[in-house]
C-alpha positions in Angstrom: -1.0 -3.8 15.1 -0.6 -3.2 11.3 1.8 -4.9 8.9 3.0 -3.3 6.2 5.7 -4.6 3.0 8.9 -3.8 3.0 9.8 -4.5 -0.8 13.0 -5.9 -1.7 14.5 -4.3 -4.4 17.8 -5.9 -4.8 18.9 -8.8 -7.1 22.0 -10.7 -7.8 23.8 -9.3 -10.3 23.2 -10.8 -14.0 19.0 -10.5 -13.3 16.3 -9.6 -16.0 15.1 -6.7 -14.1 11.8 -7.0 -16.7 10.1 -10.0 -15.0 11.5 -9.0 -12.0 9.3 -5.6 -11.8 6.6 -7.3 -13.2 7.2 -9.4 -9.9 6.7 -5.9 -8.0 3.8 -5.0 -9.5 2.7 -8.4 -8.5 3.1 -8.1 -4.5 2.0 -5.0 -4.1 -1.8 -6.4 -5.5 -1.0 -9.3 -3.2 -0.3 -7.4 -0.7 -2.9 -5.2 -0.5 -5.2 -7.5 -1.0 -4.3 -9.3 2.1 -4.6 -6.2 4.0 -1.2 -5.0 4.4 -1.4 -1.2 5.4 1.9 0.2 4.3 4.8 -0.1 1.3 8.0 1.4 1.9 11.2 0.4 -0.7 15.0 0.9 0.5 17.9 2.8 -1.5 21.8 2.2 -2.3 24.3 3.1 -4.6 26.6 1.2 -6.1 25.2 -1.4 -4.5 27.6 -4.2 -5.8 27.2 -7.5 -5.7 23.5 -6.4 -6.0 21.6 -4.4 -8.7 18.6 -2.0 -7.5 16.1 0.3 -8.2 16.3 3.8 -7.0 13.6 4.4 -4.3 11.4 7.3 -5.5 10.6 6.3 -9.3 9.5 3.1 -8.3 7.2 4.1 -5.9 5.6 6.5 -8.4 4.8 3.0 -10.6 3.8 1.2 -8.1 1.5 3.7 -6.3 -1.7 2.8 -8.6 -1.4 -0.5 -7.4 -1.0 0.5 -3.6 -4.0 2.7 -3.7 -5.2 3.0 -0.1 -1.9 2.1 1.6 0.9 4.1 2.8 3.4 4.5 0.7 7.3 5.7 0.6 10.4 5.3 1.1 12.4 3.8 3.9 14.6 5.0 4.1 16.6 7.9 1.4 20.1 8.6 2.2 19.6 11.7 2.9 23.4 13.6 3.3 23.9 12.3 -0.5 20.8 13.8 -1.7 19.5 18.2 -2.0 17.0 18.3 0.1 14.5 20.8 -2.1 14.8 17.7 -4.9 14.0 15.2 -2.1 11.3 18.2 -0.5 9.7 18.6 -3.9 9.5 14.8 -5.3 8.1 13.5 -1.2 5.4 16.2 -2.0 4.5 14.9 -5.5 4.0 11.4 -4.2 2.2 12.4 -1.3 -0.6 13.7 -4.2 -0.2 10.9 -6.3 -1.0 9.0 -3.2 -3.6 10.9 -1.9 -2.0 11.7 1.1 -0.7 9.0 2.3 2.4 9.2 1.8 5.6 8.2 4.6 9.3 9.4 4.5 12.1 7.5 5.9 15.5 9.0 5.9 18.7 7.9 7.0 22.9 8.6 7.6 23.7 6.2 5.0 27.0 4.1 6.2 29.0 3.1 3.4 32.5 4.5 2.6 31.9 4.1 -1.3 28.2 5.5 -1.8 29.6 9.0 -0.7 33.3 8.6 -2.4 31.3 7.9 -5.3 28.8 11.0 -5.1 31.3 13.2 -3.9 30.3 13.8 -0.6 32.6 13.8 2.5 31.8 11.0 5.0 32.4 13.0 8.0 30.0 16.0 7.0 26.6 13.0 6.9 25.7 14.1 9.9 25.7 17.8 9.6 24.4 17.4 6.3 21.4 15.6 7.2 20.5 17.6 9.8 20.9 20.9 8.0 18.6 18.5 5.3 15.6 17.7 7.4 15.7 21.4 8.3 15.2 22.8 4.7 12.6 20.4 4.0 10.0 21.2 6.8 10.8 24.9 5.7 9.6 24.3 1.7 6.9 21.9 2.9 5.5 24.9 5.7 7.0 27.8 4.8 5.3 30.2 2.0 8.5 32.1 1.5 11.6 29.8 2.2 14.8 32.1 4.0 17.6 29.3 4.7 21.5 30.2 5.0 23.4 27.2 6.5 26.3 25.2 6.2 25.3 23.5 3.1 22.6 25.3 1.3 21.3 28.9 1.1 17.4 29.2 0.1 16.5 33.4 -0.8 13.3 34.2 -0.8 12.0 31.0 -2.5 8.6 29.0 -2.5 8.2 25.1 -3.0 6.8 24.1 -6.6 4.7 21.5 -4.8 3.8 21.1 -1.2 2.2 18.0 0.0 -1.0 17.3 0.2 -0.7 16.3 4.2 -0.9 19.6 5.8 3.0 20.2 7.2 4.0 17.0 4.8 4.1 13.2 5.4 5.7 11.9 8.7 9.3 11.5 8.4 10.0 8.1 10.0 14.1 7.8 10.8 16.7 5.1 10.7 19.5 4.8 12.9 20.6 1.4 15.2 23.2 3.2 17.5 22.3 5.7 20.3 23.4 8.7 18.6 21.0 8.2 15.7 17.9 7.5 18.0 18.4 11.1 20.1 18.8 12.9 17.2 15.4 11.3 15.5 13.8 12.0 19.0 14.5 15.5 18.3 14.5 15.8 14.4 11.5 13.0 13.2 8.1 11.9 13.8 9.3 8.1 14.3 12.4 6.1 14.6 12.2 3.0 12.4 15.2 0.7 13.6 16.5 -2.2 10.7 16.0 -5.7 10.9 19.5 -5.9 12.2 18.6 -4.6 15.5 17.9 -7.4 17.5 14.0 -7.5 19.6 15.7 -7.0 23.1 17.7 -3.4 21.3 14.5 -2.6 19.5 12.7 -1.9 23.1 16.0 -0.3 24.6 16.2 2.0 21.8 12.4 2.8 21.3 12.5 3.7 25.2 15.7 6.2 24.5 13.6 7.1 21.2 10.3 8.1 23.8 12.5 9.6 26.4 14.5 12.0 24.2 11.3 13.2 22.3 9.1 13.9 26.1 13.1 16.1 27.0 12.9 17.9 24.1 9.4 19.1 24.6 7.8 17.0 21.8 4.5 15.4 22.1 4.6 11.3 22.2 5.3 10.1 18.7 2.0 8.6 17.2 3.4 5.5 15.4 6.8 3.2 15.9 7.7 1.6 13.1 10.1 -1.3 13.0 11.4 -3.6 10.0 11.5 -7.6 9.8 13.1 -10.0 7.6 9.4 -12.1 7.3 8.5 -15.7 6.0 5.9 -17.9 6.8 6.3 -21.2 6.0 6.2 -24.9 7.8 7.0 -24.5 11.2 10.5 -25.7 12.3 11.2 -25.9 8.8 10.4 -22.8 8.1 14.0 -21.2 8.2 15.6 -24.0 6.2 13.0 -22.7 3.6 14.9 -19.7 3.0 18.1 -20.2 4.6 20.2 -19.4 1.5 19.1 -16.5 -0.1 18.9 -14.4 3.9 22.3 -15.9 4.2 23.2 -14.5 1.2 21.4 -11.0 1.8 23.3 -10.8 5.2 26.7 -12.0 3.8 26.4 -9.2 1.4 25.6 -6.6 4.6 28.1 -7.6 6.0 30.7 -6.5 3.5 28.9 -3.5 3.2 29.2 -2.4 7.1 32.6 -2.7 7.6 33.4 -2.1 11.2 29.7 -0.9 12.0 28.7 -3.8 14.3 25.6 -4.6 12.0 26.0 -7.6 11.7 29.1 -10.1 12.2 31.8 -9.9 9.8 32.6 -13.6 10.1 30.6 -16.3 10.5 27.2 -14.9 9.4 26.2 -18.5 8.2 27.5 -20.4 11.2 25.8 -18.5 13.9 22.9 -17.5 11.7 20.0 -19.6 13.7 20.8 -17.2 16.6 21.0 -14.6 14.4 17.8 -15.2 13.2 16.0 -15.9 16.3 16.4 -12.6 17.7 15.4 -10.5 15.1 13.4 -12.0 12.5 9.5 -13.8 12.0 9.9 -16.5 10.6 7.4 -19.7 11.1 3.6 -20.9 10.9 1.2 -19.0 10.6 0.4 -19.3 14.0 3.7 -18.7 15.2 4.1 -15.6 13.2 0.8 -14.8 15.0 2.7 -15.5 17.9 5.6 -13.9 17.3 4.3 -10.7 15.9 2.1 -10.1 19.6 5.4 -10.8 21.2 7.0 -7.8 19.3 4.6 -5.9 20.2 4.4 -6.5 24.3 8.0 -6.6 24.3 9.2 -3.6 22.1 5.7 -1.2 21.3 6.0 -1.6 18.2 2.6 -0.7 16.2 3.4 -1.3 13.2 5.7 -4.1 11.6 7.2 -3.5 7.7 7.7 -7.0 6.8 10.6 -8.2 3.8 9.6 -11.4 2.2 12.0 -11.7 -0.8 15.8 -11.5 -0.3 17.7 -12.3 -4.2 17.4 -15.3 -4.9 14.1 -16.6 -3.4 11.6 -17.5 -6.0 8.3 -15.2 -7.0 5.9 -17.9 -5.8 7.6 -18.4 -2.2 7.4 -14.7 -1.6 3.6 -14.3 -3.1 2.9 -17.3 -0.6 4.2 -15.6 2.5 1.8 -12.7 1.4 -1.0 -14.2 0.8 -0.4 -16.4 4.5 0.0 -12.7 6.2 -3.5 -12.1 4.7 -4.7 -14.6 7.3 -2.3 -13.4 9.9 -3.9 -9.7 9.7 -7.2 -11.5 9.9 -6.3 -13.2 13.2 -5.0 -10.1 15.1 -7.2 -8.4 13.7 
């Protein structure tokens, strides 16, 4: 099993981003000094009542400090962005990485990131798929020939292509069954959120397996999956950071409107259960415990851990890290 950081990049509006990507810089040493394997970051737009960095300049900052661990981002929204700019900067960081670098793309699900861009909501799908298509062509092709729906490519050749022969996995989002086919047919991995609850993480990963053998694929090589992550004091541990996940999931749940994500009412009264089915939280030894479990019960591989939500202190998050240090040592 391998554990990898999922970086929280979001903070209540009113922050001092300064100190706060000083705190960045500060987890990813932790982190890789406690053998984490893998750093992904997350993207929005007008992410209101949060402020956030944008995905892809960060990681270039922080990959010095990653050096030896996967690196990328997880996941862009990929119908809002041109693919040859998202083709051409995933092949830059995969050098400045030294080949190890991951994509994550995604549908993207709110109304206002796309009003606000200018892209139709209905056309996501056809635009991402159209997008995953153009960049495999610029990361494989040496003459690009593309005329689709949404972009025409003449005769062109990628500036950069990646240092990974064919360019870095692309890992894909999606918690509904429609999104898992079409990453068994489009993507090298589906990487469900932490919303998805452990018992739909091994439904979905099954669809995920059995799409992919139907289309002729080979079995994926890696499944990814993302946990909201603390390890604290036992039974206290959730109480620990009870307000700012309750917080973090309030705000996701006036972002998903009528996606199912997560409960529209209610999120802090029914959050135990909530929590119980999707997230690692506990002792060491019951992270331990937990993580295993994950794995015999969904085949997951590898586990992308958040540890900060806004609001939770610097030193409670580089705690957590520095505790999953001994947790890699013990499933090790």
């Amino acid at each position: 099993m391998k554990l990898g950081l999922y970086m929280a990049t979001q903070w209540r509006q009113g922050a001092d981003l300064g100190p706060e990507l000083a705190n960045l810089i500060e987890q990813v040493r932790v982190a890789r000094a406690s053998g984490l394997a893998s750093l992904m970051v997350g993207q929005h737009f007008v992410s209101s009542p949060l402020q956030m960095l944008q995905a892809m300049p960060l990681l270039a900052r922080l990959a010095s400090e990653a050096e030896g661990m996967r690196l990328g981002p997880g996941l862009l929204l990929l119908p809002l962005l041109n693919p040859v700019v998202v083709a051409e900067e995933t092949a830059t960081l995969d050098w400045l990485t030294g080949g190890n670098a991951i994509i994550g793309l995604g549908l993207g699900y709110r109304q206002e990131e796309f009003d606000s861009i200018g892209i139709p909501f209905k056309e996501r799908v056809p635009r991402f798929v159209e997008g995953v298509e153009v960049i495999r062509k610029l990361w494989r092709d040496d003459v690009v020939e593309h005329r689709g729906r949404f972009h025409t490519l003449t005769k062109v050749q990628a500036s950069i292509k990646p240092k990974q022969p064919g360019g870095p996995p692309i890992w894909m989002a999606g918690d509904v069954e429609a999104a898992v086919r079409r990453a068994g047919k489009l993507a090298d991995a589906w990487m469900p959120s932490p919303m998805v609850s452990e018992e739909n993480v091994g439904r979905l990963g099954a669809l995920f397996r059995e799409t992919r053998a139907a289309s002729g694929l080979p079995p994926a090589t890696e499944f990814p999956i993302i946990r909201e992550c603390h390890v604290g004091h036992g039974s206290n541990a959730l109480d620990e950071v009870r307000e700012p996940l309750g917080f973090k999931y309030e705000a996701y749940a006036a972002w998903s409107g009528d996606s199912g994500f997560v409960p529209k009412d209610g999120i802090r009264a029914d959050f135990d259960k909530f929590a119980a089915n999707r997230f690692i939280i506990g002792s060491e030894s019951q992270v331990v415990d937990q993580i295993g479990r994950y794995g015999e019960r969904t085949g997951t591989d590898h586990i992308l851990l958040r540890v900060q939500w806004p609001g939770l202190d610097q030193k409670t998050a580089i705690r957590t890290l520095e505790r999953l240090g001994r947790v890699v040592e013990k499933l090790a």
